[in-house]
N, CA, C and O atoms as a GROMACS GRO file, in nm:
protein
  536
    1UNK      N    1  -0.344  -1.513  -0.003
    1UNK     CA    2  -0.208  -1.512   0.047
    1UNK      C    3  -0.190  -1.390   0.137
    1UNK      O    4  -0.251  -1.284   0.128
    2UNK      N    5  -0.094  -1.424   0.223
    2UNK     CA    6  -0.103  -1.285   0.320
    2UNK      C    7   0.051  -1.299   0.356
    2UNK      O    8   0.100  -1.411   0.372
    3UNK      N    9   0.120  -1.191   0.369
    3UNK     CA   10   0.233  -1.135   0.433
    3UNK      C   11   0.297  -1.051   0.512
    3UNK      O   12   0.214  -0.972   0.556
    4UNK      N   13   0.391  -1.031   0.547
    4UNK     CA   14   0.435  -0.926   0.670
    4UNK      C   15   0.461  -0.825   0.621
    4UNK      O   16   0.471  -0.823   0.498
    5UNK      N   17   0.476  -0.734   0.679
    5UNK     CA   18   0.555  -0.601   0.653
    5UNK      C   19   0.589  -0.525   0.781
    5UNK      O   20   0.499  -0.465   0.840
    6UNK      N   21   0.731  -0.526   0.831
    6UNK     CA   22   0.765  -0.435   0.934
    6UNK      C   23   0.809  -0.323   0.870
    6UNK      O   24   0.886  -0.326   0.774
    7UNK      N   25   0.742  -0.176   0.941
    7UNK     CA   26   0.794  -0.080   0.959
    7UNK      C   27   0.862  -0.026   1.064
    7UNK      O   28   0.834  -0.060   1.179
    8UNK      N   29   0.980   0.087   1.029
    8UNK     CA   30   1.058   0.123   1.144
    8UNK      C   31   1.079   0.308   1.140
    8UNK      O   32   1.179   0.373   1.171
    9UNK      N   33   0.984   0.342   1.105
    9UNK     CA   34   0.942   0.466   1.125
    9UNK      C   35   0.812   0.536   1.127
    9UNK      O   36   0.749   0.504   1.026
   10UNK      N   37   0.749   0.618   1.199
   10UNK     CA   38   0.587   0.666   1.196
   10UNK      C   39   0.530   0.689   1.054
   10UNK      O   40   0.416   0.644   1.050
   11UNK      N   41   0.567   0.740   0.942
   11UNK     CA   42   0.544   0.727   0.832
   11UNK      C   43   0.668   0.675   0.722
   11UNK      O   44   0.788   0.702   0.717
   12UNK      N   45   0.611   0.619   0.668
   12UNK     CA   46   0.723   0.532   0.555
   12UNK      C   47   0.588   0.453   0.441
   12UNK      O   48   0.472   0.416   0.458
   13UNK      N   49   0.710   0.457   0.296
   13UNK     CA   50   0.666   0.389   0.216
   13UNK      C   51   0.751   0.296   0.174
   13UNK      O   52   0.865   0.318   0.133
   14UNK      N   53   0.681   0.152   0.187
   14UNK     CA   54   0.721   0.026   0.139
   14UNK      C   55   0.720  -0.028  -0.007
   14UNK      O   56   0.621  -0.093  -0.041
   15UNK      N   57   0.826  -0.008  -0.100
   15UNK     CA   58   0.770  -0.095  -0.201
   15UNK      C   59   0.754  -0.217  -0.203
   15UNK      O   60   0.859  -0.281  -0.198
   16UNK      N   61   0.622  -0.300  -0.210
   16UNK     CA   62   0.597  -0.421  -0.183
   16UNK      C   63   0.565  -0.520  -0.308
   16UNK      O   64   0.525  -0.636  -0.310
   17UNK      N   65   0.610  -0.397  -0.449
   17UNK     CA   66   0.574  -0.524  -0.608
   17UNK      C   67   0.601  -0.662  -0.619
   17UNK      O   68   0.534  -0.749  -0.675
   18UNK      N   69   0.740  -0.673  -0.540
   18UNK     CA   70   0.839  -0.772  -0.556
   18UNK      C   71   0.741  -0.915  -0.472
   18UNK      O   72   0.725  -1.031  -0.508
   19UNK      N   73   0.698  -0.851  -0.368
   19UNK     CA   74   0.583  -0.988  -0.350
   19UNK      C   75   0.503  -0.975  -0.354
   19UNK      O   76   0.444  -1.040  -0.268
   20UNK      N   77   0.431  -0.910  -0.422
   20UNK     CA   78   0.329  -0.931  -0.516
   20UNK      C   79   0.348  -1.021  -0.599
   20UNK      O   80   0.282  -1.124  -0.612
   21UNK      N   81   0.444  -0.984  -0.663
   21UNK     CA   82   0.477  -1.054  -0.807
   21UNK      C   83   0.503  -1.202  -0.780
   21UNK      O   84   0.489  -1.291  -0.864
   22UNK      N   85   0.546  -1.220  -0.645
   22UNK     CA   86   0.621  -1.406  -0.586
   22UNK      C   87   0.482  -1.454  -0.568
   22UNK      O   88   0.470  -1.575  -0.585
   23UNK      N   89   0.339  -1.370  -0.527
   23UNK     CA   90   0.238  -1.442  -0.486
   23UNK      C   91   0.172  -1.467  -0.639
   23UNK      O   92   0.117  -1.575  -0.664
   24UNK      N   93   0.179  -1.373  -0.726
   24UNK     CA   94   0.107  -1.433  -0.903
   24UNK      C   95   0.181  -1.528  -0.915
   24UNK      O   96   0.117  -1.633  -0.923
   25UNK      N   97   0.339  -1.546  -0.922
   25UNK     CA   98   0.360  -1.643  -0.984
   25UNK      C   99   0.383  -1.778  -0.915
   25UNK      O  100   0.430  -1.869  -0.984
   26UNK      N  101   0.350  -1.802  -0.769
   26UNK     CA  102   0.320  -1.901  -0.736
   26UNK      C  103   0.181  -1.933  -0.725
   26UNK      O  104   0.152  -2.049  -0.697
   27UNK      N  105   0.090  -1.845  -0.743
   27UNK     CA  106  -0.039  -1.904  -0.798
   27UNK      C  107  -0.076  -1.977  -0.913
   27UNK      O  108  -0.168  -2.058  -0.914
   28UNK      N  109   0.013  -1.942  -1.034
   28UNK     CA  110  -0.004  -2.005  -1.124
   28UNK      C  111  -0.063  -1.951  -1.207
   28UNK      O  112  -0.058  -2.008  -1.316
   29UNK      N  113  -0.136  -1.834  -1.204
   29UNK     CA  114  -0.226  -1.772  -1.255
   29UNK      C  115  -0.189  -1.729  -1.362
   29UNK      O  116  -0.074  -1.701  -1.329
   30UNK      N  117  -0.198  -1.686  -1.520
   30UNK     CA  118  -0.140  -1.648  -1.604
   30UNK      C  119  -0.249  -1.482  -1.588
   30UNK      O  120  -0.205  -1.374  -1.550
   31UNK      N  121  -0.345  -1.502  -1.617
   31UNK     CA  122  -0.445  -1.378  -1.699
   31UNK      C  123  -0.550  -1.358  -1.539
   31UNK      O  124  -0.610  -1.449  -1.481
   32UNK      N  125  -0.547  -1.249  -1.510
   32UNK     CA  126  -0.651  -1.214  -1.395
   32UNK      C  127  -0.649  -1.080  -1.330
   32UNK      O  128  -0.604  -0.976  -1.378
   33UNK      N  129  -0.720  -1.103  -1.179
   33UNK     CA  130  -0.669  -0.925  -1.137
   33UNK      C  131  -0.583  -0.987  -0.989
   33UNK      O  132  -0.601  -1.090  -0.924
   34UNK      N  133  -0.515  -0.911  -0.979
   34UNK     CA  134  -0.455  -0.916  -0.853
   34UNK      C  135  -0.542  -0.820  -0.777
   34UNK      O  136  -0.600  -0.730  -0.838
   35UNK      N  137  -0.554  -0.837  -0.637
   35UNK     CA  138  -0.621  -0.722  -0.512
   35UNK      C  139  -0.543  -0.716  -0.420
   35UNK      O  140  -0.540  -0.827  -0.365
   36UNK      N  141  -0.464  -0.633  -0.363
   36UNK     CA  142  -0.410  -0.645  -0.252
   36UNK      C  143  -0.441  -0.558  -0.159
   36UNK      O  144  -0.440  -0.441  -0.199
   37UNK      N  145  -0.475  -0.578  -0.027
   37UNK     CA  146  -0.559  -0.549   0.071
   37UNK      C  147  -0.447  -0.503   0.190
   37UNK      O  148  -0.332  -0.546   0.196
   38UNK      N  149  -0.492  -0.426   0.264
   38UNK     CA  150  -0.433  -0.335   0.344
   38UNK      C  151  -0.508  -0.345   0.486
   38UNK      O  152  -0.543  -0.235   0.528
   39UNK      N  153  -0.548  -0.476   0.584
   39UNK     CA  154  -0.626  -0.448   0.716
   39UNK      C  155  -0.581  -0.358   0.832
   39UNK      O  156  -0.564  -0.396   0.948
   40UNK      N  157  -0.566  -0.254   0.793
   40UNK     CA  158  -0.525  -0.156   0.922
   40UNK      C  159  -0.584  -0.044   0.900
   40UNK      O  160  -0.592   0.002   0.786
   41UNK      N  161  -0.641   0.023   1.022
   41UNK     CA  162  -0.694   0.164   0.993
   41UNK      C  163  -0.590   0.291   1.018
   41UNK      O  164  -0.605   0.411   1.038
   42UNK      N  165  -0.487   0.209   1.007
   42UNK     CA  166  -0.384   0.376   1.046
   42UNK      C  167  -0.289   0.339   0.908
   42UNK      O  168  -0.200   0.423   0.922
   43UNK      N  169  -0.257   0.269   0.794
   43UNK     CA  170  -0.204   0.203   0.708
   43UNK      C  171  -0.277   0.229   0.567
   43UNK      O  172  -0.393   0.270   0.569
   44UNK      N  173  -0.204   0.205   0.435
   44UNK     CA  174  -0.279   0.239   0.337
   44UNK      C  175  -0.230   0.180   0.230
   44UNK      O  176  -0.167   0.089   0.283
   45UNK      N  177  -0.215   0.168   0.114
   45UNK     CA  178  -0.192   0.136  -0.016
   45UNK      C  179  -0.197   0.198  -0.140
   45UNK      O  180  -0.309   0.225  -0.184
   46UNK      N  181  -0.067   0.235  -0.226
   46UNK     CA  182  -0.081   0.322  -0.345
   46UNK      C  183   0.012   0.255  -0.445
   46UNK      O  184   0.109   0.180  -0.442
   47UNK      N  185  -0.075   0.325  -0.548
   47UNK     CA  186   0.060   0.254  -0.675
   47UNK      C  187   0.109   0.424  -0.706
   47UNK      O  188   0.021   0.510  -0.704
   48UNK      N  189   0.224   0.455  -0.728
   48UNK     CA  190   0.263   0.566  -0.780
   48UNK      C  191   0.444   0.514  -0.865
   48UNK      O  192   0.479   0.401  -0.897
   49UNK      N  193   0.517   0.636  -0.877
   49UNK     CA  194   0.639   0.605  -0.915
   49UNK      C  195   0.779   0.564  -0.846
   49UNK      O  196   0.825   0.635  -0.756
   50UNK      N  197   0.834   0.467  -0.883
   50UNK     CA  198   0.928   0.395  -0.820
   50UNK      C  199   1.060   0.420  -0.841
   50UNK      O  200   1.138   0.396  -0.750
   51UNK      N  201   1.107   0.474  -0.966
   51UNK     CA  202   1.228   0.517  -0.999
   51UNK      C  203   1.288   0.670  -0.961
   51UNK      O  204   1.410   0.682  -0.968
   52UNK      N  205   1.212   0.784  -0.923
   52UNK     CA  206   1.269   0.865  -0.821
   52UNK      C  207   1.188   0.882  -0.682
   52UNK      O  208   1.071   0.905  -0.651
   53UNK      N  209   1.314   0.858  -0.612
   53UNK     CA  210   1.221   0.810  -0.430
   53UNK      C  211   1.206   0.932  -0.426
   53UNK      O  212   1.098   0.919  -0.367
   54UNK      N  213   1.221   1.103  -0.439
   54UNK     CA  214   1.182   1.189  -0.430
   54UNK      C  215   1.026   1.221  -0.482
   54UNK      O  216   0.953   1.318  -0.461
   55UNK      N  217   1.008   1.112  -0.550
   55UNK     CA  218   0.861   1.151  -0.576
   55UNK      C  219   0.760   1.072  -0.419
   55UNK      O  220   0.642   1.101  -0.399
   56UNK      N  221   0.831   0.984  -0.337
   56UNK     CA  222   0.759   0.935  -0.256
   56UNK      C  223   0.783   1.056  -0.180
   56UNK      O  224   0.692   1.133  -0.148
   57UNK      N  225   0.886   1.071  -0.154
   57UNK     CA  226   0.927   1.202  -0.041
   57UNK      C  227   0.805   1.320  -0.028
   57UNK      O  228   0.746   1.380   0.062
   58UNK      N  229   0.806   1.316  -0.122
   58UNK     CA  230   0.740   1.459  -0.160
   58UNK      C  231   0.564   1.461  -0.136
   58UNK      O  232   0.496   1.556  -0.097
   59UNK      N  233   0.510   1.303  -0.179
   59UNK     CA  234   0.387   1.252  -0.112
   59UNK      C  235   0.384   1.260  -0.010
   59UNK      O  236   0.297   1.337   0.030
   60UNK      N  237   0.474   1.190   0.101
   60UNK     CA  238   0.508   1.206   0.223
   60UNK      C  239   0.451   1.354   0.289
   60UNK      O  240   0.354   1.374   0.362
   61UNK      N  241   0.534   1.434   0.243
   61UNK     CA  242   0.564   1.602   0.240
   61UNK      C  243   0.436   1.643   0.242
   61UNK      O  244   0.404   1.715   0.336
   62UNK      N  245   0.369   1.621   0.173
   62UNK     CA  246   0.252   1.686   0.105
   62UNK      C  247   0.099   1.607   0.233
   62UNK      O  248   0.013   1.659   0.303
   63UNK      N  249   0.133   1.491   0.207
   63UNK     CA  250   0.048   1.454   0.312
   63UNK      C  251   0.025   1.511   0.480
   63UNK      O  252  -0.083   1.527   0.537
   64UNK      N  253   0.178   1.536   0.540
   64UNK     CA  254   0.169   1.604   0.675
   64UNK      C  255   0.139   1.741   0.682
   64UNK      O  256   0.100   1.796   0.785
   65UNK      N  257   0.163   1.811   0.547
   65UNK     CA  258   0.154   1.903   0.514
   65UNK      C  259  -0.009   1.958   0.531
   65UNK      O  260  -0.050   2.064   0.581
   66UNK      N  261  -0.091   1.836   0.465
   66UNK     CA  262  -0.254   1.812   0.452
   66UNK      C  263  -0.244   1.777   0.624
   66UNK      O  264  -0.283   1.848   0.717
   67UNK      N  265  -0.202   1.694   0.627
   67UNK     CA  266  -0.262   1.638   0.782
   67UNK      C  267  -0.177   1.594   0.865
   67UNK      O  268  -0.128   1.482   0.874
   68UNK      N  269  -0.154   1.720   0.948
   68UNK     CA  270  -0.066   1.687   1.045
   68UNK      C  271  -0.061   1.652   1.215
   68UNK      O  272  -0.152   1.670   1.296
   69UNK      N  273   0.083   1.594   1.240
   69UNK     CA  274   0.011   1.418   1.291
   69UNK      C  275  -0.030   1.508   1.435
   69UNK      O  276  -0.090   1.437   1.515
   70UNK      N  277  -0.005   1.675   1.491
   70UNK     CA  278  -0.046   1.691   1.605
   70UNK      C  279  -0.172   1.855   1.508
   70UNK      O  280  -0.143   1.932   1.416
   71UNK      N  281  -0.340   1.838   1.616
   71UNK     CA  282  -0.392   1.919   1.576
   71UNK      C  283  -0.489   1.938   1.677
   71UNK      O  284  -0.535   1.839   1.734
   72UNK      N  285  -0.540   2.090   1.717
   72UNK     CA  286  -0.580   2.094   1.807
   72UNK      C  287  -0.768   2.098   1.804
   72UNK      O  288  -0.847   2.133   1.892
   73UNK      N  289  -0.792   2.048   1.671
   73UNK     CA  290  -0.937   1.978   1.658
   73UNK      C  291  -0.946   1.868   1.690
   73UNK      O  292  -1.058   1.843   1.735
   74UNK      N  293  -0.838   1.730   1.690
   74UNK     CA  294  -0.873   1.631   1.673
   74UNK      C  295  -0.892   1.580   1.795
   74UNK      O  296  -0.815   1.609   1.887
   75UNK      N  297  -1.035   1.469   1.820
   75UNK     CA  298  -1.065   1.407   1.925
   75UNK      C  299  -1.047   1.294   1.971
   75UNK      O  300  -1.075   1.259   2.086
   76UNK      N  301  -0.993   1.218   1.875
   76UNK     CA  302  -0.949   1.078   1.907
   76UNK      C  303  -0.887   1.030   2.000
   76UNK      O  304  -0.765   1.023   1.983
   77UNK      N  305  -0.944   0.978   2.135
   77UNK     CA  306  -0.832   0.958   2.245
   77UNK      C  307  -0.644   0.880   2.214
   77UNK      O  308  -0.543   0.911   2.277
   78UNK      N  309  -0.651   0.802   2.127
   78UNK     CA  310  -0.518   0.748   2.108
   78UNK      C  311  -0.460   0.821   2.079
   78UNK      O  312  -0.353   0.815   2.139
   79UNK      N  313  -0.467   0.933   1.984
   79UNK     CA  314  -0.372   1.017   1.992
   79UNK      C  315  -0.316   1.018   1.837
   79UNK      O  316  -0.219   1.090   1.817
   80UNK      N  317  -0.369   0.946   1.729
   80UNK     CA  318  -0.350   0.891   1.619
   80UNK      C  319  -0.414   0.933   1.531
   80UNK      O  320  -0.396   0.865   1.431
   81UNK      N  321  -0.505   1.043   1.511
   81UNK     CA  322  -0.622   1.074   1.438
   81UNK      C  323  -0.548   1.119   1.320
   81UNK      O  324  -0.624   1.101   1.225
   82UNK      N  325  -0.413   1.181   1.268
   82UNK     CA  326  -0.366   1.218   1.144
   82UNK      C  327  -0.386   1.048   1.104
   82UNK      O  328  -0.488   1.004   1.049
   83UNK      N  329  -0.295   0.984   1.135
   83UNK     CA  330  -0.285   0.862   1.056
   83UNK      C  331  -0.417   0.805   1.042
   83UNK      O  332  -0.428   0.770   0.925
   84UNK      N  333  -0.501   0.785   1.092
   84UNK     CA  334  -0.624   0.750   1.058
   84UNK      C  335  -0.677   0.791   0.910
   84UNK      O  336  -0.720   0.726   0.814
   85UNK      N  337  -0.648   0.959   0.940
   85UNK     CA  338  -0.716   1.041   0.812
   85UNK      C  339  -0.612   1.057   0.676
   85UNK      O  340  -0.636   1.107   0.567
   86UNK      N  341  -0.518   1.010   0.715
   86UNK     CA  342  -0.432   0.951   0.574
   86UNK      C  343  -0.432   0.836   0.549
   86UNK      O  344  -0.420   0.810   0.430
   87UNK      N  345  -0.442   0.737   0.631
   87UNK     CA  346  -0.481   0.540   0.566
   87UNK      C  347  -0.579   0.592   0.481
   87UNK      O  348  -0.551   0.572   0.363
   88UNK      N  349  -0.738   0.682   0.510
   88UNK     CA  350  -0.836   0.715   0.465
   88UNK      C  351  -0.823   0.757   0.303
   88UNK      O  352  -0.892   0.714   0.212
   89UNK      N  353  -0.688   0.877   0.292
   89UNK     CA  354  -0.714   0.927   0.186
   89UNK      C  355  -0.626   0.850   0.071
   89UNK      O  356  -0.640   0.860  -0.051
   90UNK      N  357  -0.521   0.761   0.153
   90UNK     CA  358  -0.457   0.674   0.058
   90UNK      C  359  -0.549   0.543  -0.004
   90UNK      O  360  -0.547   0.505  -0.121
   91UNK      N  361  -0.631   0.485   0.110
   91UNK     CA  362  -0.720   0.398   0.044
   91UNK      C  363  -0.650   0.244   0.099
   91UNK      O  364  -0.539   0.237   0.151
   92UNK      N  365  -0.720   0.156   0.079
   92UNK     CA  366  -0.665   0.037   0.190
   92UNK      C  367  -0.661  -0.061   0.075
   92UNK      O  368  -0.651  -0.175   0.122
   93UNK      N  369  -0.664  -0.062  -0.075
   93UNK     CA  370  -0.701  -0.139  -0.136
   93UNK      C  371  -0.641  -0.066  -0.279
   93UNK      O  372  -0.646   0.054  -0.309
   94UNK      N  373  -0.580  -0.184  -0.358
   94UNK     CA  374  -0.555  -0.155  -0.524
   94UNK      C  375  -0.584  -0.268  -0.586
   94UNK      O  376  -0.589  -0.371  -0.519
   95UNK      N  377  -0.603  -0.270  -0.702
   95UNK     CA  378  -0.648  -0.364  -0.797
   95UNK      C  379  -0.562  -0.372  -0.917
   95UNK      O  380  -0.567  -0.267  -0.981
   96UNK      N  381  -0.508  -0.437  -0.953
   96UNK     CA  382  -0.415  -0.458  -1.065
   96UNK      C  383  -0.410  -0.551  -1.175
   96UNK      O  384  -0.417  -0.670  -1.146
   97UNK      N  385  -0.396  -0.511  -1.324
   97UNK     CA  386  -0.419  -0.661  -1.395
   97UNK      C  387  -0.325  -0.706  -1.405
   97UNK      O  388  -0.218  -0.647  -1.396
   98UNK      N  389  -0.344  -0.851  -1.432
   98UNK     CA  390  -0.251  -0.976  -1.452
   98UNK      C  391  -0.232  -1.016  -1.626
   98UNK      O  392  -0.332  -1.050  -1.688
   99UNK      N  393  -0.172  -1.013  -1.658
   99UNK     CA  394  -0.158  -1.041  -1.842
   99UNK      C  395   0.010  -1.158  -1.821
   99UNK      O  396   0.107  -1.135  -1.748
  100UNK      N  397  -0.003  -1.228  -1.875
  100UNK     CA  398   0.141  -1.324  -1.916
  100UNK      C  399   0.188  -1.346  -1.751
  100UNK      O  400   0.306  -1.319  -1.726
  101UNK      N  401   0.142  -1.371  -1.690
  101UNK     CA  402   0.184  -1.429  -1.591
  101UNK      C  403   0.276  -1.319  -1.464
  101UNK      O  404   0.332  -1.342  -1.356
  102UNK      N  405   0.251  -1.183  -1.557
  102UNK     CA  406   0.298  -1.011  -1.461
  102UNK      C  407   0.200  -0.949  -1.443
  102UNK      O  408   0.097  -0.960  -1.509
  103UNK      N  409   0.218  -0.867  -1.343
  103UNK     CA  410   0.161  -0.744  -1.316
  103UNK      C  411   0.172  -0.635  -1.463
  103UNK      O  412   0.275  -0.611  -1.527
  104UNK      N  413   0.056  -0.590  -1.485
  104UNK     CA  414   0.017  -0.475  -1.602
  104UNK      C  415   0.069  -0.341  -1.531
  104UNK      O  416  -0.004  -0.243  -1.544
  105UNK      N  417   0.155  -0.330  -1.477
  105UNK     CA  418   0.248  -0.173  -1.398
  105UNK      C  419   0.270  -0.108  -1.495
  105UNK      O  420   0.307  -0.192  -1.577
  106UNK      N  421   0.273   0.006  -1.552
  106UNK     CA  422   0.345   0.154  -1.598
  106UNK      C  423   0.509   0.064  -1.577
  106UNK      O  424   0.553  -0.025  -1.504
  107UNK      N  425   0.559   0.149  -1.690
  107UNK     CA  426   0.724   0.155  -1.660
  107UNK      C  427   0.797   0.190  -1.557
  107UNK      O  428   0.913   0.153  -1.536
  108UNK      N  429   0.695   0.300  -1.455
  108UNK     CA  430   0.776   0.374  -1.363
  108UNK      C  431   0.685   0.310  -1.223
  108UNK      O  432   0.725   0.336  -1.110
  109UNK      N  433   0.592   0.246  -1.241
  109UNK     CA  434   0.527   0.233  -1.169
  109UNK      C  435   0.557   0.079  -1.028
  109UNK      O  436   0.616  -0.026  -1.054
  110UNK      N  437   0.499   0.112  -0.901
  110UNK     CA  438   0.526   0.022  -0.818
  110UNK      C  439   0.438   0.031  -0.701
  110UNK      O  440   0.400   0.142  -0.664
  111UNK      N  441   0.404  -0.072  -0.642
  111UNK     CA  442   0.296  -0.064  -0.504
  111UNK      C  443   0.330  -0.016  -0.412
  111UNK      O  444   0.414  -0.101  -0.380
  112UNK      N  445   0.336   0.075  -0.317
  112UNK     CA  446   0.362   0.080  -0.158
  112UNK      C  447   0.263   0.066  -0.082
  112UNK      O  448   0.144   0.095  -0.089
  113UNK      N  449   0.341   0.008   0.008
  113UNK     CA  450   0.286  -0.019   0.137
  113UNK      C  451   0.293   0.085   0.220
  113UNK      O  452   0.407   0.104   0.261
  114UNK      N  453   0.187   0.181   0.272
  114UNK     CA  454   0.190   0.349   0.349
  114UNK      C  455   0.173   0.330   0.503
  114UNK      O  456   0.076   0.289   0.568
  115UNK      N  457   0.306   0.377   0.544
  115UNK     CA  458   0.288   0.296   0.732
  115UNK      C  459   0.212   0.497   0.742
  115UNK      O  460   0.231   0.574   0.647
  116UNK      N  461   0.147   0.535   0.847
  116UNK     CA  462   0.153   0.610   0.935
  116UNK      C  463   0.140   0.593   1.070
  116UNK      O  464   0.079   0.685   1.124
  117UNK      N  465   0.178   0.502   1.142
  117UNK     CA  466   0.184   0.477   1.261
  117UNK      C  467   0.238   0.398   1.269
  117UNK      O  468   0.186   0.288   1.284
  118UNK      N  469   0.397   0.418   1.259
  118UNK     CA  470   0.456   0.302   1.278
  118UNK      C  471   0.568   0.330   1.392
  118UNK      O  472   0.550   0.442   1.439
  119UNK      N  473   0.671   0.266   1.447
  119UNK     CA  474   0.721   0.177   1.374
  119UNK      C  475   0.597   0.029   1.420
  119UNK      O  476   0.560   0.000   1.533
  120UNK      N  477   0.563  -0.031   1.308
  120UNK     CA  478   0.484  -0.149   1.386
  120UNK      C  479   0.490  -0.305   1.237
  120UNK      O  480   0.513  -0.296   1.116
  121UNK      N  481   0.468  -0.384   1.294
  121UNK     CA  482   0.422  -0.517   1.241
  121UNK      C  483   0.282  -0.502   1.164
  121UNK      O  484   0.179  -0.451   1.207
  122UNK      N  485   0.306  -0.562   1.031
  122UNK     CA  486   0.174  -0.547   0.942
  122UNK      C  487   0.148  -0.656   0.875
  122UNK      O  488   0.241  -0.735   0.864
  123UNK      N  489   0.028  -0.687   0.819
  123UNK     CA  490  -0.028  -0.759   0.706
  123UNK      C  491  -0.033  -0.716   0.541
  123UNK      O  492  -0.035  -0.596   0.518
  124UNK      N  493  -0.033  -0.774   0.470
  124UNK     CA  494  -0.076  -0.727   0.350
  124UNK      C  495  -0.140  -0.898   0.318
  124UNK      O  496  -0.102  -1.015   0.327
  125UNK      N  497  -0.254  -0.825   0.278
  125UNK     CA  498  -0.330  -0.961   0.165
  125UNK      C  499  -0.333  -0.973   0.015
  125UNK      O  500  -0.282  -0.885  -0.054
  126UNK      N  501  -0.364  -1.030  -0.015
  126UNK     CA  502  -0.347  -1.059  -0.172
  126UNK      C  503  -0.430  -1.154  -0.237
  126UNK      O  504  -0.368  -1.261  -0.240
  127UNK      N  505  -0.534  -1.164  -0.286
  127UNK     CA  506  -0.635  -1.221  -0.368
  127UNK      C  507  -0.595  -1.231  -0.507
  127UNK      O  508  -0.553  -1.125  -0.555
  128UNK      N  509  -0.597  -1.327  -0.581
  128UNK     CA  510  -0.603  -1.327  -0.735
  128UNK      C  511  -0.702  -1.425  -0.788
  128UNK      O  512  -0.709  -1.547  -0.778
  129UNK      N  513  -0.773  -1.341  -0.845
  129UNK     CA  514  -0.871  -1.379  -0.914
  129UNK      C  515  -0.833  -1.432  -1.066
  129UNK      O  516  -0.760  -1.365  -1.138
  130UNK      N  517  -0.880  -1.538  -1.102
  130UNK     CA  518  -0.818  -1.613  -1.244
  130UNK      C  519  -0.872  -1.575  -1.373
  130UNK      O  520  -0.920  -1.676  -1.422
  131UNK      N  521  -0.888  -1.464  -1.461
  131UNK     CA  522  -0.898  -1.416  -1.560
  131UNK      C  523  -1.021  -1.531  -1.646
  131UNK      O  524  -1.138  -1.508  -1.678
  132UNK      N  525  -0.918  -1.682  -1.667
  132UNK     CA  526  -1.014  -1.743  -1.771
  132UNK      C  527  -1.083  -1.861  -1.737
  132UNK      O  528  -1.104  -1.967  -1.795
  133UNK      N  529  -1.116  -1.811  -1.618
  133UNK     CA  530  -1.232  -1.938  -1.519
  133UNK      C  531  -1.340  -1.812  -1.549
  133UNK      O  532  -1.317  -1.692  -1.567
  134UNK      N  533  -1.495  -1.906  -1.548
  134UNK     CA  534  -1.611  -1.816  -1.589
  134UNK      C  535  -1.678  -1.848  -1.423
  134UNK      O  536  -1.785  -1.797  -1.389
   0.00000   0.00000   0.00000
């Protein structure tokens, strides 16, 4: 399954659980793993906490902080080389289990979708694998 995601700022985090959760349960799937996939090299994927957005903020913070988006090493002609090296350290890919027909999330926990080069048009994929097929 695959879906959109517009962003409308150079870095932003998307919480994207909510379809996640529409693609398990129209699969049908009760018991398995979910994968959801991230095809962009300036883009990324994390599970962290969802109930204070200051904790995204502060990732945010911390990331430009690590890598910021102008530097006078970087060679990349586009002009994009921070976001590159944060899709990198966020990772393009999570794996999640499936139990009763939900996502196995933490209480506080939720997926984002990590723009750094945005504002732009995106993909997210989504694989579920069926737990009690051998």
């Amino acid at each position: 399954m695959t879906f959109n995601v517009r962003t409308t700022q150079r870095s932003e985090f998307l919480d994207i659980t909510g379809e996640i959760r529409k693609a398990l349960t129209s699969s049908g799937i009760e018991e398995g793993i979910v994968t959801v996939f991230v095809p962009h090299t300036t883009a990324g994927i994390t599970i962290n906490e969802n109930a204070d957005p200051d904790v995204i903020r502060d990732i945010q913070a911390a990331l430009e902080r690590m890598v910021p988006w102008q530097h006078p090493a970087y060679r990349h002609s586009e002009g994009n080389s921070a976001a590159h090296i944060k899709s990198s350290l966020m990772g393009s890919s999570v794996s999640i289990t499936a139990a009763g027909g939900d996502l196995k999330l933490g209480t506080w926990q939720s997926v984002f979708f990590c723009e750094f080069d945005g504002p732009r048009s995106r993909k997210v994929w989504i694989e579920i694998t069926d737990g009690k097929k051998s």
